[in-house]
N, C-alpha and C positions, 0 to 999 in steps of 0.2 A: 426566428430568422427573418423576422420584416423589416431587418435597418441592411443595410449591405458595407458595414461595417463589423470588424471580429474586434470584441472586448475583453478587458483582462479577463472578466466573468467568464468568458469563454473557454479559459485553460484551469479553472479550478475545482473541475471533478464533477462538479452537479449539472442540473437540468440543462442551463445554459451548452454546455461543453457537450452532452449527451445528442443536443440536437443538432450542434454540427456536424460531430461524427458522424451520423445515420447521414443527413440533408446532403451532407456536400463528398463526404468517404467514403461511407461505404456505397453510396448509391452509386460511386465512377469506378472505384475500387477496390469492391468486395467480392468474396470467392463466390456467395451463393452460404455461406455457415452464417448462422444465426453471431451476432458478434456480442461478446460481453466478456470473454476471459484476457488473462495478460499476455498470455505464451496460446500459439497455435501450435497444431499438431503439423508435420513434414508428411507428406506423403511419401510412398517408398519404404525400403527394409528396414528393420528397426523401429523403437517406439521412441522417437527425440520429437521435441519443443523447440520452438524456437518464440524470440522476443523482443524489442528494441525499444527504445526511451530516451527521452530528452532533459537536461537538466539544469535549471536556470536559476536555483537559487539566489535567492539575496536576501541577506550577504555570504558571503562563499564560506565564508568561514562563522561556525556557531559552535553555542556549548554545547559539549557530545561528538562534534565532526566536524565536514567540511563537504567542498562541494564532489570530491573525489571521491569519498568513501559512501556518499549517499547516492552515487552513480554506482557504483560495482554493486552495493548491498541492496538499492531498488532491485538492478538486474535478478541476480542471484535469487530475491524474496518472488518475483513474477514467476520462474523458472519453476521455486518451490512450490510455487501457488497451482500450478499445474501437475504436482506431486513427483516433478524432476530433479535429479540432483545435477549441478550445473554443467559441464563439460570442459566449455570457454569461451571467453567475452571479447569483443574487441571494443575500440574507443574511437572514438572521432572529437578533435576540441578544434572549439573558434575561438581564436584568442584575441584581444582588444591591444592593438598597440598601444604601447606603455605598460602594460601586467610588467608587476616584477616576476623577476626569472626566481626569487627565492616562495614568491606567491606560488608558480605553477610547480616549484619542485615541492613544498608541502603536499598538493594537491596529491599530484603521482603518488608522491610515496605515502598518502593515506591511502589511495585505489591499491596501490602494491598490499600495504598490511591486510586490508581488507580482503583481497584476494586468497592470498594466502592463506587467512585463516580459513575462507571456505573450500581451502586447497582446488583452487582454479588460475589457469593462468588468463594474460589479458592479452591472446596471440599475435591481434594485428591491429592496426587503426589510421586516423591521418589528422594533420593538423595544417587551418588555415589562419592567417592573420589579418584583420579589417582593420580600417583605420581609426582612428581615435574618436569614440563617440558614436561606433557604430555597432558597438555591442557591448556587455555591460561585466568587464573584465575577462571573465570566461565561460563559453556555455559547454558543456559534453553531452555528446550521446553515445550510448554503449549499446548492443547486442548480444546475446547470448544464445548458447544452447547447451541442451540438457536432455538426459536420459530419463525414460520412466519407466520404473522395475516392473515385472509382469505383474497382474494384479491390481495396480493401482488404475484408478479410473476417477479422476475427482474431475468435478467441472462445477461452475456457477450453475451450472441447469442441472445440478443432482441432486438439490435439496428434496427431502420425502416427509410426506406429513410424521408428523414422530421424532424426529431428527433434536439432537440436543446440541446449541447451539454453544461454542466456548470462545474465547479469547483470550488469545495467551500472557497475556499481562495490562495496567494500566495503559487507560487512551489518552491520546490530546496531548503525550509530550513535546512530538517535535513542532508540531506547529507553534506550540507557544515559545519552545527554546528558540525557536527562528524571528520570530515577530519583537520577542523581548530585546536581541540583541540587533534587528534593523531598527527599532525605535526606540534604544538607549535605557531599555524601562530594567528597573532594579525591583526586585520581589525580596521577602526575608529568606526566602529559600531559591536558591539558583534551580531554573530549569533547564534542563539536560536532555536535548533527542535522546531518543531511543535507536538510534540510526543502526540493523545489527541485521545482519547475514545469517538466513533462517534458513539454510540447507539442512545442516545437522537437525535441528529442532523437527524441521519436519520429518527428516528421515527417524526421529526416535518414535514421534508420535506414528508413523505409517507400519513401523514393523511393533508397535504395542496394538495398533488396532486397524487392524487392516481396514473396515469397514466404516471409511471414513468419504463422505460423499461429497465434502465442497471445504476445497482451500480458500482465499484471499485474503491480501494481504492490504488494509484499508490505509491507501496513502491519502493523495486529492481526495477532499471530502468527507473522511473520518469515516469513524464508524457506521454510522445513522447513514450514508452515501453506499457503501459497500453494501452495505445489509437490504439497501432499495436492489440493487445491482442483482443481489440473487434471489429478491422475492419477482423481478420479473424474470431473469431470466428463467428458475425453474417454477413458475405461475402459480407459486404458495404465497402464504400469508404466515410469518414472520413477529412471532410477539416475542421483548425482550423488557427483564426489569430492572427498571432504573436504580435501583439500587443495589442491584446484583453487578451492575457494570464497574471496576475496578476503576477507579480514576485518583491519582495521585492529591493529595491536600494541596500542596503547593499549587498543582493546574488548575483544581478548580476554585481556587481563591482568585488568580489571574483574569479566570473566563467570568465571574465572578465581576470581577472590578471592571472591567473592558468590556461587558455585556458580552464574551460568547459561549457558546454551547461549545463541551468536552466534545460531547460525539460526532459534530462536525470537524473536530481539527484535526490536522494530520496526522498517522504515525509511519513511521519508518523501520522499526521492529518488532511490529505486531501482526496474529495471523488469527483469523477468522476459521474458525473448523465446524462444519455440519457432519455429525457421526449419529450413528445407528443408536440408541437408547439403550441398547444391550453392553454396545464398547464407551460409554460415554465417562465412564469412573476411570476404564483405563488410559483412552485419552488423558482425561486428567491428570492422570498419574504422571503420564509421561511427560506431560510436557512441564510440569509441575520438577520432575527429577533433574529437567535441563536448566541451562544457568539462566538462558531467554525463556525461560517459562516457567519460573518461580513461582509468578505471583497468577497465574493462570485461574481461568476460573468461568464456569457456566453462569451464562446469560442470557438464557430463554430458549426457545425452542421450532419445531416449525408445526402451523395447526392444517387442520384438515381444507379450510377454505383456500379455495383457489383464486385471491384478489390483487396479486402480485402487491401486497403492501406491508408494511411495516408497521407492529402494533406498538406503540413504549407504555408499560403499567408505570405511571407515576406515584411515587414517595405517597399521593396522598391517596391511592389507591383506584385512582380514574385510569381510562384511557386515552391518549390520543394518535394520529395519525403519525409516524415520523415519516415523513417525506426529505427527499431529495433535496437541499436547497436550490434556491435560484439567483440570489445576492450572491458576492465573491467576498468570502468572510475570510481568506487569510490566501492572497494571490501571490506569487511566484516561491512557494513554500517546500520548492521539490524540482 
């Protein structure tokens, strides 16, 4: 924070983004709770979540979705991320004079479909209009809340040495479906977000295994981002193998040819699970038997060292640091 200007660097998940949050957020306003999850707890009767988010994709429209369905299905996956199933959402859109009207009615009635199938409704919202050039067709931000059934207790700070780390399917889809079609690039294989509404998924995984200690859902910043995110927050050390980690051909011929790393891109339907070594087959199981967690699969584990860091065993059998990035490797991707 020594320029006193904010960069795109600043909204894309890593170090940069990290130390604004703390520097300038939480330190005006923050409750006093350690911060690192997506959904907070409500104080008061009942055990509900609550959440919000902003979404500026470009281009609003990509292979897999659009900027609607990745607004409902972000929400809903934060909600899950705190082992909630959703309750309902609301929306707020800035709209750019000149958006076509047939643009925002896709949009909606991709939020609609998407709702739906995570049987939530989108109860209330507002919409304002700026003028031309002053916002870049349309931004949303949605909020949510959710219930979390007795017994459930996940958090970023639940990680316990022992813990087997999974991930519900291939990383680095959406960011590259997103990047591919803002800069026109053709692949032999079309990439496709992952863009997908993880209520169900979680709730099959949470009643196969109850003893499941830490959700997230790794959008800004991938994998290798998310996975720093719970070695500090629960102050373990985190090794995962690079070759255990699911990554699609198609993606990583992309990252590949464009110099980037899978595990920093973004996904949109994938969820991080730290569970007990006892439940960790069941896990699998589960999430393996859902249609968003076919290709599911364990990717390390958490060790006994308290260094809040991130080990990768590389292919050639070395290790190195996975850190946080601090470069903005794929910005307004969400």
């Amino acid at each position: 924070m020594s320029d006193d200007r904010v960069l795109l660097a600043h909204g894309d998940g890593g170090q940069l983004m990290a130390e604004l949050i703390e520097s300038v957020f939480m330190s005006r306003l923050g409750t006093g709770e350690p911060p690192g999850d997506d959904a907070a707890r409500l104080e008061g009767g009942g055990r509900f979540v609550f959440t919000t988010d902003a979404f500026v994709v470009d281009p609003i429209f990509f292979p897999g979705g659009d900027i609607g369905k990745l607004a409902v299905c972000g929400t809903i996956n934060d909600l899950a991320a705190a082992g909630a199933g959703p309750l309902a959402l609301s929306a707020s859109f800035i709209l750019e004079e000149g958006l076509l009207i047939s643009d925002l009615e896709r949009v909606v009635g991709s939020m609609a479909e998407a709702a739906e199938e995570a049987e939530v409704k989108v109860i209330c919202g507002d919409t304002k209009v700026v003028p031309r050039g002053r916002a870049d067709r349309v931004y949303i931000s949605t909020s949510g809340v959710g219930a979390v059934p007795d017994g459930v207790n996940v958090s970023g700070a639940g990680a316990r040495p022992g813990d087997v780390l999974l991930i519900s399917g291939p990383v680095g889809d959406h960011g590259l479906a997103v990047l591919s079609r803002r800069e026109g690039l053709e692949f032999d294989s079309e990439i496709v977000s992952d863009c997908a509404p993880l209520a169900g998924l979680v709730q099959a995984l949470l009643t196969a295994a109850p003893d499941v200690h830490v959700l997230r859902d790794p959008t800004r910043g991938g994998l290798a981002t998310a996975l720093n995110e719970i070695a500090r927050q629960s102050g373990v050390t985190i090794e995962i193998d690079e070759s255990l980690v699911p990554v699609r051909e198609s993606v990583a011929a992309a990252c590949e040819l464009l110099g980037l790393d899978p595990l920093y891109s973004a996904n949109e339907g994938k969820m991080i699970v730290a569970v007990s070594e006892s439940e960790a087959e069941s896990a699998l199981r589960a999430l393996r038997s859902h249609g968003y967690g076919a290709e599911a699969a364990a990717v390390g584990g958490v060790l006994e060292e308290s260094t809040g860091q991130v080990l990768l065993k590389t292919a050639l059998g070395t290790h190195r640091i996975l850190d946080r990035h601090v470069g903005d490797q794929l910005p307004r991707i969400c």
